[in-house]
PyMOL Python script that loads the backbone (N, CA, C, O; Angstrom):
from pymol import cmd

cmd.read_pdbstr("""\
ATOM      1  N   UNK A   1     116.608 126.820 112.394  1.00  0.00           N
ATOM      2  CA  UNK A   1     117.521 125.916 111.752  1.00  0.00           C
ATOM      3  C   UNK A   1     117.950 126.520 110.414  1.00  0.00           C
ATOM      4  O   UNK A   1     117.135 127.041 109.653  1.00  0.00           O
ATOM      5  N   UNK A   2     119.172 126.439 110.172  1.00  0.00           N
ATOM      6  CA  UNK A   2     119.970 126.868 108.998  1.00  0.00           C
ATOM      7  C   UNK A   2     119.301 126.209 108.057  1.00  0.00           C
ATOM      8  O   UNK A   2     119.281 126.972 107.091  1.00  0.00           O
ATOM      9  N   UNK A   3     118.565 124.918 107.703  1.00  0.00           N
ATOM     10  CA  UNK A   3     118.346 124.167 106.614  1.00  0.00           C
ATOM     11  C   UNK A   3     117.157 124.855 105.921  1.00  0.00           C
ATOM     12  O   UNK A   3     116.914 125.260 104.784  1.00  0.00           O
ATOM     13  N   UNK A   4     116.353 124.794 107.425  1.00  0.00           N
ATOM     14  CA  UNK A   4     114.914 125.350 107.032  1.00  0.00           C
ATOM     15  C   UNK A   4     115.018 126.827 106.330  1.00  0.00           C
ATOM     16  O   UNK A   4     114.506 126.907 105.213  1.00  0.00           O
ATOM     17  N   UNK A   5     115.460 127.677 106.721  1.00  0.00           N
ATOM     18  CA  UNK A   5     115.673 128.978 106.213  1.00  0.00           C
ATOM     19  C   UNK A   5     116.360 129.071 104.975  1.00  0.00           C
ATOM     20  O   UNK A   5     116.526 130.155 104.415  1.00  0.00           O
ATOM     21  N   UNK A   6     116.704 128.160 104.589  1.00  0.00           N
ATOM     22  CA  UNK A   6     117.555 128.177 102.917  1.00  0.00           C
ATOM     23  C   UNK A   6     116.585 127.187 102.643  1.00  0.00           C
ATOM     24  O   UNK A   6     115.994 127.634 101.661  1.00  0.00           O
ATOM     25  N   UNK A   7     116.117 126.181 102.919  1.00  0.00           N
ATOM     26  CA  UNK A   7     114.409 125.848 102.193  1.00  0.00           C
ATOM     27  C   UNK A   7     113.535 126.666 101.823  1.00  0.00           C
ATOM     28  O   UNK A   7     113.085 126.805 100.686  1.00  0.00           O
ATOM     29  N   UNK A   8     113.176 127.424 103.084  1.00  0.00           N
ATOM     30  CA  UNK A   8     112.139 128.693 102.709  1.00  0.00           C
ATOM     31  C   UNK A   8     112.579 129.413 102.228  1.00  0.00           C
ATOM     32  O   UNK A   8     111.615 130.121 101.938  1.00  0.00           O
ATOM     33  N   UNK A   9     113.623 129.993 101.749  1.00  0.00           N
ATOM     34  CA  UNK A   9     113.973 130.656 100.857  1.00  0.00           C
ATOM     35  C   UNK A   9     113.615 130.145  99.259  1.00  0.00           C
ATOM     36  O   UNK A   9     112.564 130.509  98.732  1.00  0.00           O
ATOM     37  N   UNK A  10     114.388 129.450  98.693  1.00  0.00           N
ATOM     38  CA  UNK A  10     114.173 129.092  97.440  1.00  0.00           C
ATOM     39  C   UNK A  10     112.822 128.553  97.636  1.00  0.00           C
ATOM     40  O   UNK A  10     112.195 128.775  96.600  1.00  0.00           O
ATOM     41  N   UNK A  11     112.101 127.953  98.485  1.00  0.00           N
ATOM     42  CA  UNK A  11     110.401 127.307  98.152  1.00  0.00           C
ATOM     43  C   UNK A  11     109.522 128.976  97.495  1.00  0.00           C
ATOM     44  O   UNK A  11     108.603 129.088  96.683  1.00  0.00           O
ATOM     45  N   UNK A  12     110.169 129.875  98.141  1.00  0.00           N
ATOM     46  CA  UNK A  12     109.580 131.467  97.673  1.00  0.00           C
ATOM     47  C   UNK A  12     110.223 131.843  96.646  1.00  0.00           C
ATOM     48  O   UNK A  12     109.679 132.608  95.849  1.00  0.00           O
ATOM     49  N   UNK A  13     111.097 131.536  96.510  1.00  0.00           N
ATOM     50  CA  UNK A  13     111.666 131.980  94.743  1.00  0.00           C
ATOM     51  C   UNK A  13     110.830 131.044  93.817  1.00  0.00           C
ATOM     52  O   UNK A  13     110.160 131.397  92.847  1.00  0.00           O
ATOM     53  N   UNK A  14     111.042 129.458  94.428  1.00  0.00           N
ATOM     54  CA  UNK A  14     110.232 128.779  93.121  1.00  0.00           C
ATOM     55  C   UNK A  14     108.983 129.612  92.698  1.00  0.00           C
ATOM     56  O   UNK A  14     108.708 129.424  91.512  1.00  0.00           O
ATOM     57  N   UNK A  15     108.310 130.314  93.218  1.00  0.00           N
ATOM     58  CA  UNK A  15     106.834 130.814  92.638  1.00  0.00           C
ATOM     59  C   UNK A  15     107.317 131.401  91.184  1.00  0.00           C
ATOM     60  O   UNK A  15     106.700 131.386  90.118  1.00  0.00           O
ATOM     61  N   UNK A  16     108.457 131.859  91.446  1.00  0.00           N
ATOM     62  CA  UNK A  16     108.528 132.664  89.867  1.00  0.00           C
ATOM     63  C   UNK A  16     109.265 131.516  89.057  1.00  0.00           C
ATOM     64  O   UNK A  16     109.663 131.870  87.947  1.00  0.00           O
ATOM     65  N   UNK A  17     109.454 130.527  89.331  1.00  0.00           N
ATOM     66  CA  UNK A  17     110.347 129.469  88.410  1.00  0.00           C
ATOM     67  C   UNK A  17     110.737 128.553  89.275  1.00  0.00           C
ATOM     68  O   UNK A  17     110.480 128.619  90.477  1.00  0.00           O
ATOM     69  N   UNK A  18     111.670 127.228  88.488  1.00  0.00           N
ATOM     70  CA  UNK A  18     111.970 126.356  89.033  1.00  0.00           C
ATOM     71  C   UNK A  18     113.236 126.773  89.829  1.00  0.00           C
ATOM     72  O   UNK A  18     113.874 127.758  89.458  1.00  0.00           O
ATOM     73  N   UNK A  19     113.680 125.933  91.092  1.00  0.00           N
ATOM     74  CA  UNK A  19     114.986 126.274  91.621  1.00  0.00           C
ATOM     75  C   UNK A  19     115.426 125.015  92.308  1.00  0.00           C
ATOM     76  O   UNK A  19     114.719 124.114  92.759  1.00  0.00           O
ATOM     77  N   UNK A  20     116.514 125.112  92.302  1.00  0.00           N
ATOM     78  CA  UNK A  20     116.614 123.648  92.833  1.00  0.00           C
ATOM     79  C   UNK A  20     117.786 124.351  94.573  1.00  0.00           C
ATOM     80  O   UNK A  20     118.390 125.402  94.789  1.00  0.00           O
ATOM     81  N   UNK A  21     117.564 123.044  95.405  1.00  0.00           N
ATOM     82  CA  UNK A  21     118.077 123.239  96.875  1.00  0.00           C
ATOM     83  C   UNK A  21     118.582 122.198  97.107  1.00  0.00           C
ATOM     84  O   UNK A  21     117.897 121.201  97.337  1.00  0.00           O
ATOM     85  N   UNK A  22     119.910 122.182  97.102  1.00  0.00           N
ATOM     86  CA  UNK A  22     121.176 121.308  96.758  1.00  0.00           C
ATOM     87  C   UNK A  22     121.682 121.215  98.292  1.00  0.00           C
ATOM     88  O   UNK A  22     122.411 122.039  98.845  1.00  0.00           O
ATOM     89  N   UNK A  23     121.144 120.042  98.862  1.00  0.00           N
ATOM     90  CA  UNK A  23     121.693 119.575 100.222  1.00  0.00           C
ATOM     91  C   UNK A  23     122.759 118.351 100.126  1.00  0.00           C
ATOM     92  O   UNK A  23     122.620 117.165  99.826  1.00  0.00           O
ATOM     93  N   UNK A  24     123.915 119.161 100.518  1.00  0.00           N
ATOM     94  CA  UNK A  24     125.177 118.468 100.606  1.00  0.00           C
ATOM     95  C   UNK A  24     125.739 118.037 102.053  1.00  0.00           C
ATOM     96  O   UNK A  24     126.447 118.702 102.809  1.00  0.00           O
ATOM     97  N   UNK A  25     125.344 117.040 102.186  1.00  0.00           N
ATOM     98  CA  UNK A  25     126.073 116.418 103.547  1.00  0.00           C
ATOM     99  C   UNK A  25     127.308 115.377 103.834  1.00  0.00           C
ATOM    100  O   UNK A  25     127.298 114.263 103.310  1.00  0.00           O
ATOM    101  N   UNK A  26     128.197 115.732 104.552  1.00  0.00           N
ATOM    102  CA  UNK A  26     129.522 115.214 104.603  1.00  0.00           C
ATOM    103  C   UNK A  26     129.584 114.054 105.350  1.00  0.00           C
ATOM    104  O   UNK A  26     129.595 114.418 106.526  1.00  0.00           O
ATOM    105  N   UNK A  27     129.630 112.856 105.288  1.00  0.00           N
ATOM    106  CA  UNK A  27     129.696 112.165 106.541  1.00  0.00           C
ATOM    107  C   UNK A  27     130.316 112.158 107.901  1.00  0.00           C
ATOM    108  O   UNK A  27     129.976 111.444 108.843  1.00  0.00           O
ATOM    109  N   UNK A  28     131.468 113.232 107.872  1.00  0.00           N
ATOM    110  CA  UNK A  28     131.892 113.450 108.888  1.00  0.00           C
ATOM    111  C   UNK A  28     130.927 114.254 109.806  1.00  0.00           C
ATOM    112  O   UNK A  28     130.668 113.786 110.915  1.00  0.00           O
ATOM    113  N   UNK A  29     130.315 115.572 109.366  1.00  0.00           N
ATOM    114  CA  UNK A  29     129.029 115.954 109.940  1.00  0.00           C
ATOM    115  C   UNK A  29     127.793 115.281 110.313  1.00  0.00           C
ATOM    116  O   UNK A  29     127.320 115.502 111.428  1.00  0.00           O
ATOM    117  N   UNK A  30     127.024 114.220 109.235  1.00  0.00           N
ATOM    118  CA  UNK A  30     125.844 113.532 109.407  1.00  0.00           C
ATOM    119  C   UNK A  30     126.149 112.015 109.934  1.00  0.00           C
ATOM    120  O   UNK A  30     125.341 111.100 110.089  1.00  0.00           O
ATOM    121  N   UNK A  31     127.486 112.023 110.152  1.00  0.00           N
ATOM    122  CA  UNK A  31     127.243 110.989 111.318  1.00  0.00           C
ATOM    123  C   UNK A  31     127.729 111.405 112.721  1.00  0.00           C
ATOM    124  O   UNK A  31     127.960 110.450 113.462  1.00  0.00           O
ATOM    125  N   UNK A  32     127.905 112.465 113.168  1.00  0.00           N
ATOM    126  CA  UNK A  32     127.410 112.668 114.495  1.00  0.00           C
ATOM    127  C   UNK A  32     126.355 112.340 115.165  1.00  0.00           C
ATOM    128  O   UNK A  32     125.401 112.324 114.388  1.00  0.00           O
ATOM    129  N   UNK A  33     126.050 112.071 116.210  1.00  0.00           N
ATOM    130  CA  UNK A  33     124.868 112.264 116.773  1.00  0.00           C
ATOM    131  C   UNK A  33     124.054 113.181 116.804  1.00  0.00           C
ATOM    132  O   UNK A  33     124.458 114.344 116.811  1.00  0.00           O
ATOM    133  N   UNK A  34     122.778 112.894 116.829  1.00  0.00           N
ATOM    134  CA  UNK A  34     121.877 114.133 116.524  1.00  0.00           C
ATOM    135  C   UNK A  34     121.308 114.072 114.859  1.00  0.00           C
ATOM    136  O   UNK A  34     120.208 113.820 114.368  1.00  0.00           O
ATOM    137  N   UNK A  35     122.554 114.410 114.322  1.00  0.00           N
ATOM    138  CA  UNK A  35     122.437 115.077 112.996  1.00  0.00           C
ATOM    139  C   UNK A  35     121.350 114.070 112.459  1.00  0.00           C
ATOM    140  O   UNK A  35     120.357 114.695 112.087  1.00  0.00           O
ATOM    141  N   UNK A  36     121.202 112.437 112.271  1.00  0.00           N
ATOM    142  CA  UNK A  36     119.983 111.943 111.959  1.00  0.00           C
ATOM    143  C   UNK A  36     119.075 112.314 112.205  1.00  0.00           C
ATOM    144  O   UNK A  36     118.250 112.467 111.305  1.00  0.00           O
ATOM    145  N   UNK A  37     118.784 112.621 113.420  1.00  0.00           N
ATOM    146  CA  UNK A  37     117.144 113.482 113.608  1.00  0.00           C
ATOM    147  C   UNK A  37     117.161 114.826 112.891  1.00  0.00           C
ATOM    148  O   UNK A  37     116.188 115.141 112.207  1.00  0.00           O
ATOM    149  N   UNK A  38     118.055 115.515 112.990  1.00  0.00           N
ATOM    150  CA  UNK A  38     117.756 116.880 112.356  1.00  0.00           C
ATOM    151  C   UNK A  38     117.924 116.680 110.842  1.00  0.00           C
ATOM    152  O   UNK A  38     117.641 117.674 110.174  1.00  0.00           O
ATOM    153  N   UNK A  39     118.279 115.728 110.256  1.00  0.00           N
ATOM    154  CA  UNK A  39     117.961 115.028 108.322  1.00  0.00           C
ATOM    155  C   UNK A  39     116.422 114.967 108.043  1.00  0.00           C
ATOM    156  O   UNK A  39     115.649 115.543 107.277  1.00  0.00           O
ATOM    157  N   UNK A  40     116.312 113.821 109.202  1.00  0.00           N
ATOM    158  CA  UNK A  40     115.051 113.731 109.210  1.00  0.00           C
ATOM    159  C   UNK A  40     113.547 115.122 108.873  1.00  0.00           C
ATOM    160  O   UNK A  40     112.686 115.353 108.024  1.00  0.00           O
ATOM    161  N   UNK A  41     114.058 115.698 110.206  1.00  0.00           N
ATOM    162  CA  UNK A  41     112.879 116.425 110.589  1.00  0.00           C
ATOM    163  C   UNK A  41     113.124 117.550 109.461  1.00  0.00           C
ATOM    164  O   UNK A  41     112.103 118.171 109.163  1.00  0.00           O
ATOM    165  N   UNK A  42     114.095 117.854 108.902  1.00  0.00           N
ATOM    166  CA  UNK A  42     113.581 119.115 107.355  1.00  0.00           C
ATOM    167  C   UNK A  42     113.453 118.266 106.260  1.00  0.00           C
ATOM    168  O   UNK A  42     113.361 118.862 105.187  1.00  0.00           O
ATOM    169  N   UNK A  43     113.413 116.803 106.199  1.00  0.00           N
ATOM    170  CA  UNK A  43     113.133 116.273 105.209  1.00  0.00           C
ATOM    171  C   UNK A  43     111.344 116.427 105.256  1.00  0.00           C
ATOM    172  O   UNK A  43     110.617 116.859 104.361  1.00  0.00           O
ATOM    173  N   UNK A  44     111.055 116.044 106.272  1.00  0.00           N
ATOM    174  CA  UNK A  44     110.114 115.919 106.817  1.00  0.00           C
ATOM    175  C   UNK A  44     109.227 117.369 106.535  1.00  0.00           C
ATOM    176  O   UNK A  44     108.127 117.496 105.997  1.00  0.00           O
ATOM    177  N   UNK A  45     110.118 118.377 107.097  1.00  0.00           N
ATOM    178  CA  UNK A  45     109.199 119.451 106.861  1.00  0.00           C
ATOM    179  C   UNK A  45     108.898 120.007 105.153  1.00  0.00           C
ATOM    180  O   UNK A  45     108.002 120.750 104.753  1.00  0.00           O
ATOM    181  N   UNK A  46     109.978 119.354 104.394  1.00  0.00           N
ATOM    182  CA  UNK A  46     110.031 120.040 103.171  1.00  0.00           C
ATOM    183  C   UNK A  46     109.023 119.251 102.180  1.00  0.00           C
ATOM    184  O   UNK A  46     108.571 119.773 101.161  1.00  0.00           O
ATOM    185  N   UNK A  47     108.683 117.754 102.652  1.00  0.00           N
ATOM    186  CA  UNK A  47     107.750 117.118 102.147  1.00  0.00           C
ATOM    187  C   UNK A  47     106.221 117.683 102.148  1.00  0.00           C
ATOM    188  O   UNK A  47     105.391 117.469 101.264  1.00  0.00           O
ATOM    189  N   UNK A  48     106.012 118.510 103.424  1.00  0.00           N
ATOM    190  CA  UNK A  48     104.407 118.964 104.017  1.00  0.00           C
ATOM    191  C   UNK A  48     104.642 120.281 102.750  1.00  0.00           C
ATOM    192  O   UNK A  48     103.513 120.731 102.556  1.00  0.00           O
ATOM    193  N   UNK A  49     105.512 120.926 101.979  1.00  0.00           N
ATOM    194  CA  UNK A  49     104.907 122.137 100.703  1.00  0.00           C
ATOM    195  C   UNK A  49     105.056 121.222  99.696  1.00  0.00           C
ATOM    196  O   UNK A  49     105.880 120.324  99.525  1.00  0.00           O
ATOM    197  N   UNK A  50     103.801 121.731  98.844  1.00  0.00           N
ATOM    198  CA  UNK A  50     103.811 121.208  97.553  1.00  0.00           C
ATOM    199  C   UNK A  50     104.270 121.379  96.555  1.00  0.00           C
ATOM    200  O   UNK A  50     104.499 122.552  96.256  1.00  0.00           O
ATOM    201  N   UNK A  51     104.520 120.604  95.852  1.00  0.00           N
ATOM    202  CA  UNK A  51     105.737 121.072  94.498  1.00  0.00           C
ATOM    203  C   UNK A  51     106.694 120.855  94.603  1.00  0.00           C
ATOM    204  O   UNK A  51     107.440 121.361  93.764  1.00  0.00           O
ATOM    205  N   UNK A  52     107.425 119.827  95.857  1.00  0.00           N
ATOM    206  CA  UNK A  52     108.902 119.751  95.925  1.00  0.00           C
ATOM    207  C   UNK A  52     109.020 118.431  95.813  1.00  0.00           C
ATOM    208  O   UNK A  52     108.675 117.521  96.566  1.00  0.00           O
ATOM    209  N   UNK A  53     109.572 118.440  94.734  1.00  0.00           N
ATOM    210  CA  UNK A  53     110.394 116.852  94.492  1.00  0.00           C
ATOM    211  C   UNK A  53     111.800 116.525  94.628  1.00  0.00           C
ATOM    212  O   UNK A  53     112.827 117.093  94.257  1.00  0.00           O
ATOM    213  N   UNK A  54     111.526 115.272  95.371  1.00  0.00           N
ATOM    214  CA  UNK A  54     112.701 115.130  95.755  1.00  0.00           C
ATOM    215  C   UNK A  54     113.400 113.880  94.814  1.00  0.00           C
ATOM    216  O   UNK A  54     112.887 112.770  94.673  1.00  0.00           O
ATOM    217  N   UNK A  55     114.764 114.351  94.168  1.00  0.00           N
ATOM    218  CA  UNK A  55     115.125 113.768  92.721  1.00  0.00           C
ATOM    219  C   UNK A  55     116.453 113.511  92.979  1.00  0.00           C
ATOM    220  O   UNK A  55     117.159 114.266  93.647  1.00  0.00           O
ATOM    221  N   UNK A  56     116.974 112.067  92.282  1.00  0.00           N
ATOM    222  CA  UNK A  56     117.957 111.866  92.276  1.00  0.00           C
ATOM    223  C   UNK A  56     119.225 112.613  91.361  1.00  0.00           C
ATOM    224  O   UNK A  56     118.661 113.343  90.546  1.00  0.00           O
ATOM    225  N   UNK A  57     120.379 112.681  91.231  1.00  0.00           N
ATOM    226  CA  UNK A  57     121.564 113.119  90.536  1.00  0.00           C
ATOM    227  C   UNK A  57     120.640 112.428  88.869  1.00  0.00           C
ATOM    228  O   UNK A  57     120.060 113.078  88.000  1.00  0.00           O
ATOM    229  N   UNK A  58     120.884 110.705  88.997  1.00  0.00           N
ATOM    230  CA  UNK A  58     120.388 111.283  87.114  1.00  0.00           C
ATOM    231  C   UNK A  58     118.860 111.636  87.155  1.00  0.00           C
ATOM    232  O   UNK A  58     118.427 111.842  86.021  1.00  0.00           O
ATOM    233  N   UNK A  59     118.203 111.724  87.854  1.00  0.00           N
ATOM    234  CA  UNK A  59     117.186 112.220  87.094  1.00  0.00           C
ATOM    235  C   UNK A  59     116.645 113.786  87.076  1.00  0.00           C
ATOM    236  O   UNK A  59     115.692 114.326  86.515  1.00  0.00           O
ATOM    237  N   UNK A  60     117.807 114.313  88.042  1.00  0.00           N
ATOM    238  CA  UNK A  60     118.262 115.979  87.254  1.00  0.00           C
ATOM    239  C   UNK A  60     118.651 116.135  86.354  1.00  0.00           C
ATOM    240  O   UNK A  60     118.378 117.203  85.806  1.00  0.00           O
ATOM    241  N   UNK A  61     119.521 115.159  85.664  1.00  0.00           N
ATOM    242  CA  UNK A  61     120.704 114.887  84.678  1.00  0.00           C
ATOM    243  C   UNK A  61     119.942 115.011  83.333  1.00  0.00           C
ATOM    244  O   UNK A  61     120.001 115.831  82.417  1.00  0.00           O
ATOM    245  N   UNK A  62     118.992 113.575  83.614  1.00  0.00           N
ATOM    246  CA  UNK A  62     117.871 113.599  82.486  1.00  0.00           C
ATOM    247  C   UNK A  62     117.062 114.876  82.044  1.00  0.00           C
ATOM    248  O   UNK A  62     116.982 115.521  80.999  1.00  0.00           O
ATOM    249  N   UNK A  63     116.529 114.952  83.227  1.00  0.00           N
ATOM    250  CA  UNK A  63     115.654 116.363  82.944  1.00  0.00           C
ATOM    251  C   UNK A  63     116.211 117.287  82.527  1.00  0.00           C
ATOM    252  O   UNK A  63     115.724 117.882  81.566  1.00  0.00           O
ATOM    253  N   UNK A  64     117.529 117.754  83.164  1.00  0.00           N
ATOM    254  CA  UNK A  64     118.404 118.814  82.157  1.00  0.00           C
ATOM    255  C   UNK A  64     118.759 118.582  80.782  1.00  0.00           C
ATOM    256  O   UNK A  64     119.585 119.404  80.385  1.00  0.00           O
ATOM    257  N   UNK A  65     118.439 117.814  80.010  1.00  0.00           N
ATOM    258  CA  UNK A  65     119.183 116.680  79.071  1.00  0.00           C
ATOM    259  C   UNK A  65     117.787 117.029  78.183  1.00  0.00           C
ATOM    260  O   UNK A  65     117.769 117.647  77.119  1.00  0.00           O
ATOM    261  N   UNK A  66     116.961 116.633  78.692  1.00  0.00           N
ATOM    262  CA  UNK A  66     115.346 117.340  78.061  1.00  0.00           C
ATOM    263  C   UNK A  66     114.887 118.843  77.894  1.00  0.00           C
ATOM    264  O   UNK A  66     113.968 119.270  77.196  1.00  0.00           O
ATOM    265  N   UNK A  67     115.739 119.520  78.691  1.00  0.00           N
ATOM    266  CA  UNK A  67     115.460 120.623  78.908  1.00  0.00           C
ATOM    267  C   UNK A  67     116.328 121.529  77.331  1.00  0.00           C
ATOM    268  O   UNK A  67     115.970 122.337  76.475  1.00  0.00           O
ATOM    269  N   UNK A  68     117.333 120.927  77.610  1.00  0.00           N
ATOM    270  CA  UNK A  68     118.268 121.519  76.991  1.00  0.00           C
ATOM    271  C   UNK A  68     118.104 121.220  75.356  1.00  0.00           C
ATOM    272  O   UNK A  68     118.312 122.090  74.511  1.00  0.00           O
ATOM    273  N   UNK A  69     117.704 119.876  75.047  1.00  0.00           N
ATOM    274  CA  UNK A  69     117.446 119.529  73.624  1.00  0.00           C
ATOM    275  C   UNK A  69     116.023 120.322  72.780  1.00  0.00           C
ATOM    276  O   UNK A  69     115.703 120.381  71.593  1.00  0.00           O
ATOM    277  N   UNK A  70     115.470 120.804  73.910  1.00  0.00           N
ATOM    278  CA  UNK A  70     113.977 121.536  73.831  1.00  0.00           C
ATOM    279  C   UNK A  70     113.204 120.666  73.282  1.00  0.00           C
ATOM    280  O   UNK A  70     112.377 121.020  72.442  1.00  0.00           O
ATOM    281  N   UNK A  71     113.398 118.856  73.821  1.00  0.00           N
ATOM    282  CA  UNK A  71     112.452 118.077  73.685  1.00  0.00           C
ATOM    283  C   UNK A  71     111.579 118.269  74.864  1.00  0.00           C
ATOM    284  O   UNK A  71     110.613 117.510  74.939  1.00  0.00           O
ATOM    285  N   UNK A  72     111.768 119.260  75.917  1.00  0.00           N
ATOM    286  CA  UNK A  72     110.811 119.459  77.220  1.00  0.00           C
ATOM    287  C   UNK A  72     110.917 120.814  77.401  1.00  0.00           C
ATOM    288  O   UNK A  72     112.037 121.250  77.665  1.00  0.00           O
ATOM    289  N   UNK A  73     109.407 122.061  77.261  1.00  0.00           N
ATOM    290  CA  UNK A  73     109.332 123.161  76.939  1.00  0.00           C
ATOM    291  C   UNK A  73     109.237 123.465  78.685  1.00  0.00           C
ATOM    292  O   UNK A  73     108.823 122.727  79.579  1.00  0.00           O
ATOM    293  N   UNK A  74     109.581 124.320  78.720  1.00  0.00           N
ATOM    294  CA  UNK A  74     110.163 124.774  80.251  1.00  0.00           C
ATOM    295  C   UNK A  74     108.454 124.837  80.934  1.00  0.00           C
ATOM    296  O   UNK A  74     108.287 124.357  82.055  1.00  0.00           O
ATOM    297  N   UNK A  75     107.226 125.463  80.166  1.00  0.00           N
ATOM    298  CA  UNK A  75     106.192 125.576  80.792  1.00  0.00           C
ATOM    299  C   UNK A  75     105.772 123.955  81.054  1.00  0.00           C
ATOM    300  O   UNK A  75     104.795 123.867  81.796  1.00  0.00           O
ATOM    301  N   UNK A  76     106.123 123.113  80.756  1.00  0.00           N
ATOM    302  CA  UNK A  76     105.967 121.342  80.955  1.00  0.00           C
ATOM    303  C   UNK A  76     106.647 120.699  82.098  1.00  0.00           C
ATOM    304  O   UNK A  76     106.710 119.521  82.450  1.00  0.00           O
ATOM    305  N   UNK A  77     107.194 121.910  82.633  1.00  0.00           N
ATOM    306  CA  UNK A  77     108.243 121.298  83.314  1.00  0.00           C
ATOM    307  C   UNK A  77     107.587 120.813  85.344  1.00  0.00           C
ATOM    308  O   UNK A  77     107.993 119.886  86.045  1.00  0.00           O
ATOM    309  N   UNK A  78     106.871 121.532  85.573  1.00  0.00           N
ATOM    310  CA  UNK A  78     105.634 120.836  86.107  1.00  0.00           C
ATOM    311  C   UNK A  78     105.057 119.257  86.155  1.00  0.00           C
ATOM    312  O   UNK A  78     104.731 118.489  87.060  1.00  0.00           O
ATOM    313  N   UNK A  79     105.103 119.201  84.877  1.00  0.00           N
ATOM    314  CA  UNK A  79     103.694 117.998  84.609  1.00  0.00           C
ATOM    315  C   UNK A  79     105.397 116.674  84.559  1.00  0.00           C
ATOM    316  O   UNK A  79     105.348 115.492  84.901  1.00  0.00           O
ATOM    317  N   UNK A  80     106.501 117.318  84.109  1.00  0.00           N
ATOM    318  CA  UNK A  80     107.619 116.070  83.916  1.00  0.00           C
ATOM    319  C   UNK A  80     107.836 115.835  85.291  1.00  0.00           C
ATOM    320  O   UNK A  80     107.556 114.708  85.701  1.00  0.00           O
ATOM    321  N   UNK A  81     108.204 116.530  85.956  1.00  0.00           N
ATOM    322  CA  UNK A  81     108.468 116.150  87.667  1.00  0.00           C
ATOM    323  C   UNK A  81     107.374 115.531  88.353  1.00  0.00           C
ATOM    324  O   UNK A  81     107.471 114.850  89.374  1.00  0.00           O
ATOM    325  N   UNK A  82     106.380 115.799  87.758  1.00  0.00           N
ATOM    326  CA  UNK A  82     105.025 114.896  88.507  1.00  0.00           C
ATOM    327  C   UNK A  82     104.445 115.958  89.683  1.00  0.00           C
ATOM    328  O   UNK A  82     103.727 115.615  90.622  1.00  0.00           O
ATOM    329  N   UNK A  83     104.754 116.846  89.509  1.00  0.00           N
ATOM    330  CA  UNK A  83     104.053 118.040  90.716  1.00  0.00           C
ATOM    331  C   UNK A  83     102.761 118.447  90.603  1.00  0.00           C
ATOM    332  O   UNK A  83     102.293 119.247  91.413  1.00  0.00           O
TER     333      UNK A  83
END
""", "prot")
cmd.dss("prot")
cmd.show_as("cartoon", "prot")
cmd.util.cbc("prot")
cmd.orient("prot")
């Protein structure tokens, strides 16, 4: 699966830093048939590695917002996501 392989990709970059994996789905695509189960099942698989949080638009927003004021030191950045 295309999803999984651009998961496992960046889940192996995160070791050296944070990265984020920006799943964009169209409704014209994810409401086909099928496509619910296959949402599912890499949601599913991406939950079983550790360290991946799954975060809404603002609370990337925020965290970038912390990041950037250097009220949140990048080695903290761990313990803010809750990982």
């Amino acid at each position: 699966m295309i999803w999984q392989a651009f998961f496992d990709e960046l889940y192996e970059e995160s070791k050296n830093g944070p990265t984020f994996c920006p799943f964009q789905i169209h409704p014209y695509i994810s409401s086909r048939p099928g496509r619910a189960k296959a949402l599912k099942e890499i949601i599913q698989y991406m939950q079983r590695h550790a360290g991946v949080w799954f975060a809404r638009g603002s609370e990337i927003a925020e965290l970038t917002l912390k990041l950037g004021s250097g009220a949140l030191s990048r080695t903290r950045l761990k313990e803010a996501v809750g990982s």
